[in-house]
FIKOLZA-1660 file (N, C-alpha, C; in steps of 0.1 Angstrom, whole numbers, plus 5000, padded with zeros to 4 digits):
% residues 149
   i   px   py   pz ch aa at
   1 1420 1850 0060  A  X  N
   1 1417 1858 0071  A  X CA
   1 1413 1849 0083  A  X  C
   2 1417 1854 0096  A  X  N
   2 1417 1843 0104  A  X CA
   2 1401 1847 0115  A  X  C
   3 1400 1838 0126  A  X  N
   3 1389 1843 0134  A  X CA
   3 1388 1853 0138  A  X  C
   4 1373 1867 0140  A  X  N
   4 1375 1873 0151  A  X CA
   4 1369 1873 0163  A  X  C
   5 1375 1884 0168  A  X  N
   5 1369 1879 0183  A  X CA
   5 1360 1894 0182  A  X  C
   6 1348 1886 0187  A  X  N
   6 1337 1901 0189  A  X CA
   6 1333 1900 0206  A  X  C
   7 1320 1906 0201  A  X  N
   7 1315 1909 0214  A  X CA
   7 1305 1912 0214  A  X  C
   8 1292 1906 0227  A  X  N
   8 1279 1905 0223  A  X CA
   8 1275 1916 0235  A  X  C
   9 1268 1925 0230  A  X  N
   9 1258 1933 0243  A  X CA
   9 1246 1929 0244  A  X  C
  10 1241 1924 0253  A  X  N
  10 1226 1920 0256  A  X CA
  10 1220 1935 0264  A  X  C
  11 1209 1934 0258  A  X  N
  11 1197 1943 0264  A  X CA
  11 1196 1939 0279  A  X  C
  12 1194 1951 0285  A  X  N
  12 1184 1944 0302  A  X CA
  12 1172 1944 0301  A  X  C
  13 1164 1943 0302  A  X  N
  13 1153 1944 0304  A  X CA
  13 1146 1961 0305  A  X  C
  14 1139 1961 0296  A  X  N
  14 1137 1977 0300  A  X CA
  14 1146 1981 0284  A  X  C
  15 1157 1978 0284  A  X  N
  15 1169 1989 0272  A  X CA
  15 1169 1980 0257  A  X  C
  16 1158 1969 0256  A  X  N
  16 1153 1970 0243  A  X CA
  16 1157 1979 0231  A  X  C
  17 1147 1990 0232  A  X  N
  17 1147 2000 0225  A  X CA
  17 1158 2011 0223  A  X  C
  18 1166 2012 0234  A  X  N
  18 1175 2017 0234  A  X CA
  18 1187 2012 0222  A  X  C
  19 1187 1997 0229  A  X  N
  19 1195 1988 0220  A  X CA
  19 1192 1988 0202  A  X  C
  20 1183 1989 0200  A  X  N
  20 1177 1990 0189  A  X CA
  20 1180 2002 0183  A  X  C
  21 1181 2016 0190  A  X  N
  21 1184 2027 0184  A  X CA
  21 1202 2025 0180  A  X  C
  22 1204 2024 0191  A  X  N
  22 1221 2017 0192  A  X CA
  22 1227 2012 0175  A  X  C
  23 1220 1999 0174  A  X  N
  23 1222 1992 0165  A  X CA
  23 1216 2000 0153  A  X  C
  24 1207 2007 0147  A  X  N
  24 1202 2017 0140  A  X CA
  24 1218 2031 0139  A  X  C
  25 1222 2031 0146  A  X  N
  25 1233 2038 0144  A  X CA
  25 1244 2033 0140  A  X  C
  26 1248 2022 0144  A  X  N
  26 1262 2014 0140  A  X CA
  26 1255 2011 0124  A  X  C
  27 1249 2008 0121  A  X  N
  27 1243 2005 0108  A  X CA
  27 1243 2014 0101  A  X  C
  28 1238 2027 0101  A  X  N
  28 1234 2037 0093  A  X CA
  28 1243 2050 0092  A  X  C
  29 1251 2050 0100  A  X  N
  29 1263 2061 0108  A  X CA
  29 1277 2056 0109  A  X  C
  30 1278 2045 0116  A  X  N
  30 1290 2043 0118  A  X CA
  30 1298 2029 0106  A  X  C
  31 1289 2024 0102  A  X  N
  31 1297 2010 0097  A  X CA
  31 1305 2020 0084  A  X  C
  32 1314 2010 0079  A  X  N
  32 1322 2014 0070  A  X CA
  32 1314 2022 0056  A  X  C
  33 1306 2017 0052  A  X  N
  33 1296 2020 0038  A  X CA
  33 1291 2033 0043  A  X  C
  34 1288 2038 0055  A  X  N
  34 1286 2050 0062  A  X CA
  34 1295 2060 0060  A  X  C
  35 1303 2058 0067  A  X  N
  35 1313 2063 0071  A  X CA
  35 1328 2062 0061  A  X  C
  36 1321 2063 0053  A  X  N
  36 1336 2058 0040  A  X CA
  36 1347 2070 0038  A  X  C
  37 1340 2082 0041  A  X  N
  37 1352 2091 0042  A  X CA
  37 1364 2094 0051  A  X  C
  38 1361 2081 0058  A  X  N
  38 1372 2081 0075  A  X CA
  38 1380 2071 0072  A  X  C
  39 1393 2078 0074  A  X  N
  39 1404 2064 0069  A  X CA
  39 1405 2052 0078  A  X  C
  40 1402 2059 0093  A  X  N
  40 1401 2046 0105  A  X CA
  40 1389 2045 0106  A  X  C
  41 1384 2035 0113  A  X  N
  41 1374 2033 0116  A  X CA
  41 1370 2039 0131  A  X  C
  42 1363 2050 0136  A  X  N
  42 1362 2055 0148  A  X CA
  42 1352 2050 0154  A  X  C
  43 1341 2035 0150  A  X  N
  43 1339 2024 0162  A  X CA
  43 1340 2014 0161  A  X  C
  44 1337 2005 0166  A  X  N
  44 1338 1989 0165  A  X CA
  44 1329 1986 0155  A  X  C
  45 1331 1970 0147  A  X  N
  45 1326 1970 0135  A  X CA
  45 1319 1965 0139  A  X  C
  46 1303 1967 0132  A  X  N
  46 1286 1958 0136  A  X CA
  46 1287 1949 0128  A  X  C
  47 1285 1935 0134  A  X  N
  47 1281 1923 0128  A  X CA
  47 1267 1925 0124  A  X  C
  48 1257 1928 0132  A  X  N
  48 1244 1928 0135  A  X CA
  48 1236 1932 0146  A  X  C
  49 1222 1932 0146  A  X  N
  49 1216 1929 0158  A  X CA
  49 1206 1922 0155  A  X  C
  50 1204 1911 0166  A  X  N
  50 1194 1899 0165  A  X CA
  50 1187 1897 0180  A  X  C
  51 1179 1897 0179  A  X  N
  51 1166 1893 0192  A  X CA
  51 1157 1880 0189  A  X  C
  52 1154 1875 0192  A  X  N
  52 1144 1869 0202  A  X CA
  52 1135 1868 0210  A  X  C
  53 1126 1861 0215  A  X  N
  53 1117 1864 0222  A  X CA
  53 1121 1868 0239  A  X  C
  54 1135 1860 0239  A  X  N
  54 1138 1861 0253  A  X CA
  54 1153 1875 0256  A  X  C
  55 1160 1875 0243  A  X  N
  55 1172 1886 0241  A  X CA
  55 1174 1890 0227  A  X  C
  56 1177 1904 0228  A  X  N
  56 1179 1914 0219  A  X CA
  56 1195 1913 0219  A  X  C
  57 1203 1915 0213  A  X  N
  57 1214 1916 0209  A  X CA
  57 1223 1919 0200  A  X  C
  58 1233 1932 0201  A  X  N
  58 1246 1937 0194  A  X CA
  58 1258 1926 0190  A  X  C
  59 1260 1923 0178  A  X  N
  59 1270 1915 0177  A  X CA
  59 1283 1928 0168  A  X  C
  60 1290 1928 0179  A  X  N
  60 1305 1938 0174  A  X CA
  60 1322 1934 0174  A  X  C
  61 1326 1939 0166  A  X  N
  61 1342 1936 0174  A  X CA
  61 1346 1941 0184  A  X  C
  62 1359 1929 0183  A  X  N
  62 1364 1936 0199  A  X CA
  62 1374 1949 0194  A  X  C
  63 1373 1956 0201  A  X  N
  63 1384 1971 0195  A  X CA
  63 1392 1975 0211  A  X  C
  64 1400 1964 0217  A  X  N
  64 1409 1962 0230  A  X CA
  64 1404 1967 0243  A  X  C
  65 1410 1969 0251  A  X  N
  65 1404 1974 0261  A  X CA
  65 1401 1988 0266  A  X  C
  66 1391 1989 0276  A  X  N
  66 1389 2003 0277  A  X CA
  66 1395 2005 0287  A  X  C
  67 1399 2025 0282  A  X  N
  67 1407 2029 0293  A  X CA
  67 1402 2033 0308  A  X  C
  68 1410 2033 0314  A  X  N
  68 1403 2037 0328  A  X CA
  68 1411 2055 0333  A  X  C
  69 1417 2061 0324  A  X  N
  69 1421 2078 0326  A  X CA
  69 1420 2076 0313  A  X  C
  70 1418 2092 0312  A  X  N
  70 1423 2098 0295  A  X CA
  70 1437 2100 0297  A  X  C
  71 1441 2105 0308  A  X  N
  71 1458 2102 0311  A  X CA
  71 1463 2091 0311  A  X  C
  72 1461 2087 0304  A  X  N
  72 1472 2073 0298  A  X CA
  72 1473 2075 0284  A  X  C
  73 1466 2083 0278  A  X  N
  73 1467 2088 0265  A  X CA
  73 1483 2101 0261  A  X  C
  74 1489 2100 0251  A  X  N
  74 1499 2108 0248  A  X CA
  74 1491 2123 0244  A  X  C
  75 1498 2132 0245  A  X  N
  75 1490 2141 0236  A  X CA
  75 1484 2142 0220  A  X  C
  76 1494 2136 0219  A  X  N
  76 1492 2128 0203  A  X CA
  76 1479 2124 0200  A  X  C
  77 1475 2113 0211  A  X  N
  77 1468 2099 0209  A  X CA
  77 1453 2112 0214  A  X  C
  78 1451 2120 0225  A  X  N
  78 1443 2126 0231  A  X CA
  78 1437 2136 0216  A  X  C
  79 1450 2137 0206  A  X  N
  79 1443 2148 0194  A  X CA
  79 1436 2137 0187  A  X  C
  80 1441 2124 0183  A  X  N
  80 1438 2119 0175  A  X CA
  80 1426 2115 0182  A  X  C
  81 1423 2110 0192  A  X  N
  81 1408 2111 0198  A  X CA
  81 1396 2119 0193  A  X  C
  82 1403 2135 0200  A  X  N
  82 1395 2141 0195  A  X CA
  82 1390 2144 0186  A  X  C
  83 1399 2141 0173  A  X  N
  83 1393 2141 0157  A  X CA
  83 1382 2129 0156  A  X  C
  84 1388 2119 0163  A  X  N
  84 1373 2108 0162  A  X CA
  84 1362 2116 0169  A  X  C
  85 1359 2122 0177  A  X  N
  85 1344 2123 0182  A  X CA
  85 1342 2140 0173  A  X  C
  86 1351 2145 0167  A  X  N
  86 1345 2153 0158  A  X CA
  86 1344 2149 0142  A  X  C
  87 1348 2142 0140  A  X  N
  87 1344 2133 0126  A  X CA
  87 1325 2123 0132  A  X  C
  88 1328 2121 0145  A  X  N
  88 1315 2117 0151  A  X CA
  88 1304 2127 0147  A  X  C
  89 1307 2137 0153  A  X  N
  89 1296 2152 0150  A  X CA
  89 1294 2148 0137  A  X  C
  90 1310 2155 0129  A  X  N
  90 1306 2158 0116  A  X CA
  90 1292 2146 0104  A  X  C
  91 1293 2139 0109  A  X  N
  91 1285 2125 0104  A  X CA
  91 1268 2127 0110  A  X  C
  92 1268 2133 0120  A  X  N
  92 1252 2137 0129  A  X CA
  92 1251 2134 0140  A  X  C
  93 1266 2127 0150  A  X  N
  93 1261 2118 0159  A  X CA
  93 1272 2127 0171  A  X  C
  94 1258 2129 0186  A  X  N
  94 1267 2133 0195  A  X CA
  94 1270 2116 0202  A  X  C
  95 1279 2120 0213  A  X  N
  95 1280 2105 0220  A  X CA
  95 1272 2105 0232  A  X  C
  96 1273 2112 0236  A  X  N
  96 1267 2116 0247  A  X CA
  96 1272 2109 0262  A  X  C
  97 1283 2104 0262  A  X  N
  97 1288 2094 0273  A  X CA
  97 1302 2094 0274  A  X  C
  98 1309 2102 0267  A  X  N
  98 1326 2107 0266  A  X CA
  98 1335 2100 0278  A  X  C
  99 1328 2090 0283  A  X  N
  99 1343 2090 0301  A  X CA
  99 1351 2077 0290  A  X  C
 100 1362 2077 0298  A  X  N
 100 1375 2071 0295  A  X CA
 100 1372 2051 0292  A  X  C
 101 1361 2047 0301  A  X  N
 101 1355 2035 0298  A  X CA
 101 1344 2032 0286  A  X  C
 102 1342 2045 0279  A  X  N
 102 1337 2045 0267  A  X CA
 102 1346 2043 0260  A  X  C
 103 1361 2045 0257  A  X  N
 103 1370 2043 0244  A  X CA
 103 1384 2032 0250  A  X  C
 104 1381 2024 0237  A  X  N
 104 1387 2012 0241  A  X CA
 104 1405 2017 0235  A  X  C
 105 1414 2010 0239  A  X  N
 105 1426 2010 0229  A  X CA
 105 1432 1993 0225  A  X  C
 106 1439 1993 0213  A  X  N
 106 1443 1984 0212  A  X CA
 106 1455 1982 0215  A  X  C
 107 1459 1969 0209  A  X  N
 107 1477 1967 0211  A  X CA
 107 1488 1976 0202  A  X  C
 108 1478 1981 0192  A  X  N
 108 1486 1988 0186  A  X CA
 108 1485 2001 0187  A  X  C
 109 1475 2009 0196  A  X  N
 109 1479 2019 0207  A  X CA
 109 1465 2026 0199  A  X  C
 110 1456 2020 0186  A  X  N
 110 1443 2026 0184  A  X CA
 110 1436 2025 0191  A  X  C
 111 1430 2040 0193  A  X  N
 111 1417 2040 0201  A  X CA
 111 1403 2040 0188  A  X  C
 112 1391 2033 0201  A  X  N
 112 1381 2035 0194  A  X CA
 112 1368 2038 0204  A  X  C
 113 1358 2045 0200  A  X  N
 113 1348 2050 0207  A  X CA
 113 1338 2037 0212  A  X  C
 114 1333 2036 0222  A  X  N
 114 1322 2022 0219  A  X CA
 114 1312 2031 0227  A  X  C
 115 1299 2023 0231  A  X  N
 115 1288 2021 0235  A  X CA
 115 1280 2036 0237  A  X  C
 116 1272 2035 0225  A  X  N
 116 1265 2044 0215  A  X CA
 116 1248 2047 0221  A  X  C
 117 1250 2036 0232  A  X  N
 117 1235 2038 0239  A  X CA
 117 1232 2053 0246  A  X  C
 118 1242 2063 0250  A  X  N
 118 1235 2075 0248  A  X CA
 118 1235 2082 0242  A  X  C
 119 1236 2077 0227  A  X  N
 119 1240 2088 0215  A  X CA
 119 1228 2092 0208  A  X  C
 120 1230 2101 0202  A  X  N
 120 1214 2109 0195  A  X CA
 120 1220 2118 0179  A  X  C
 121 1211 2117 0172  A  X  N
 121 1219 2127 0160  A  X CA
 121 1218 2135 0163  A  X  C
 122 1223 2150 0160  A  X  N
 122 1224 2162 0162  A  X CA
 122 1233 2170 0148  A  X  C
 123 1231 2182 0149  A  X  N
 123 1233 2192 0140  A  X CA
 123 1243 2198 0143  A  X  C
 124 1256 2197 0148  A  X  N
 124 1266 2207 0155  A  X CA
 124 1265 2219 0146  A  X  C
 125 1266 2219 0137  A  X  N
 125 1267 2235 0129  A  X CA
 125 1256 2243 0133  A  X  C
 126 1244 2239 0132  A  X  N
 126 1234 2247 0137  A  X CA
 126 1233 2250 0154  A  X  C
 127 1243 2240 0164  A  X  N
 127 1247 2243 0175  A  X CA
 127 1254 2254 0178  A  X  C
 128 1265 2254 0169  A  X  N
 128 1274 2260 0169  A  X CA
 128 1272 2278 0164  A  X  C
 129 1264 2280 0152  A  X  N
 129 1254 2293 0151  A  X CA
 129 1248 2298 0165  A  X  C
 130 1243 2289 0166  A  X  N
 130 1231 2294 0177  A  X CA
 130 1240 2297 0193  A  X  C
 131 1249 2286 0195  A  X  N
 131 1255 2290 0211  A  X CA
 131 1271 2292 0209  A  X  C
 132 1276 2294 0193  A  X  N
 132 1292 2297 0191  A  X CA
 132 1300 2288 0194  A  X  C
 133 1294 2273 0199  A  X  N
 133 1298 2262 0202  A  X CA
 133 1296 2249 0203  A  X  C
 134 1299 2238 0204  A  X  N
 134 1292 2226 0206  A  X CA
 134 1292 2223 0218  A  X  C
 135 1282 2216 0227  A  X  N
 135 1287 2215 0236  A  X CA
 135 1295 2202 0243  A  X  C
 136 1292 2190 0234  A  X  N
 136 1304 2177 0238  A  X CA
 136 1316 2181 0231  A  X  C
 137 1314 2188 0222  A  X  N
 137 1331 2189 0216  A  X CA
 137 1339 2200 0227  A  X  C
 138 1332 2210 0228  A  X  N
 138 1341 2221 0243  A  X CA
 138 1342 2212 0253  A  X  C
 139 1334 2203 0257  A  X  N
 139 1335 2196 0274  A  X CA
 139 1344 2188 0268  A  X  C
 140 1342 2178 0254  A  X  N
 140 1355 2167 0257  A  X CA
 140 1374 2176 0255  A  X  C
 141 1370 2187 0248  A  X  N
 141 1383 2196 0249  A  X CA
 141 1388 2196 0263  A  X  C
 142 1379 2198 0274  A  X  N
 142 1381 2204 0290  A  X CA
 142 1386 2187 0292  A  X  C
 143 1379 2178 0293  A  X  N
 143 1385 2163 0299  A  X CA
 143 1398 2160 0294  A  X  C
 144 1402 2161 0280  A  X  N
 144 1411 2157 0278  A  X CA
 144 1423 2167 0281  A  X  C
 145 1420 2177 0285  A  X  N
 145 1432 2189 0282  A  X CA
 145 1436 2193 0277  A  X  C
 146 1429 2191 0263  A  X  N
 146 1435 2197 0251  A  X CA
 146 1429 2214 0248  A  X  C
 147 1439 2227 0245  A  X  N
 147 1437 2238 0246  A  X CA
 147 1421 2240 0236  A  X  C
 148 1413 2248 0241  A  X  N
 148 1401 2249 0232  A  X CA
 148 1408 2255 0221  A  X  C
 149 1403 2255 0209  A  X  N
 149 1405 2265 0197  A  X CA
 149 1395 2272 0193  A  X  C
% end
């Protein structure tokens, strides 16, 4: 197996903690051992996170570039999306940051979700009782275009 190429997020000043919650999610939610019942992987893979006295830092892969429309997506690619951020739910995690600079694609036309800094766990089923809906899963339905069900 040959090199990869990752990618480091540094904290600012101030998003410490943030970053920390971040990394607490890719660890406990998202990494493979987590998430073993997803045949893709729907984020980038956590190396770690390591700090310092002077930086805090995410070590991830790279998962290609992010899009700048969700119209560059097929209809296809836009469903297969949306089963990532409801396999997201289903796991406890909203995203809370859905724009088109959040999901990267690769060369081989996979998309994947990144940057988890406004994500939070949540209950969709108990959302879903209470207001007959969720509400990132109906909004990201409206962005992408895809018909509500």
């Amino acid at each position: 197996m040959g090199p990869s190429t990752v990618v480091l997020k540094f904290a600012r000043d101030g998003q410490e903690p943030a970053l920390a919650e971040e990394a607490f999610l890719y660890e406990h939610y998202l990494s493979p051992s987590a998430a073993s019942s997803h045949q893709q992987p729907i984020a980038p893979k956590f190396y770690g996170h390591f700090s310092s006295d002077e930086h805090r830092i995410l070590v991830l892969s790279y998962a290609g570039t992010p899009l700048e429309s969700f119209d560059q997506l097929t209809v296809d690619a836009k469903t297969h999306l949306f089963a990532q951020v409801q396999t997201l739910h289903a796991i406890g995690i909203v995203h809370g940051d859905l724009v088109p600079n959040n999901v990267t694609r690769d060369d081989d036309g996979k998309t994947t979700i990144i940057d988890f800094s406004h994500s939070w766990l949540h209950n969709c089923e108990r959302q879903k009782k209470q207001a007959g809906y969720c509400d990132e899963l109906r909004s990201f339905t409206r962005q992408l275009g895809l018909a509500e069900s």
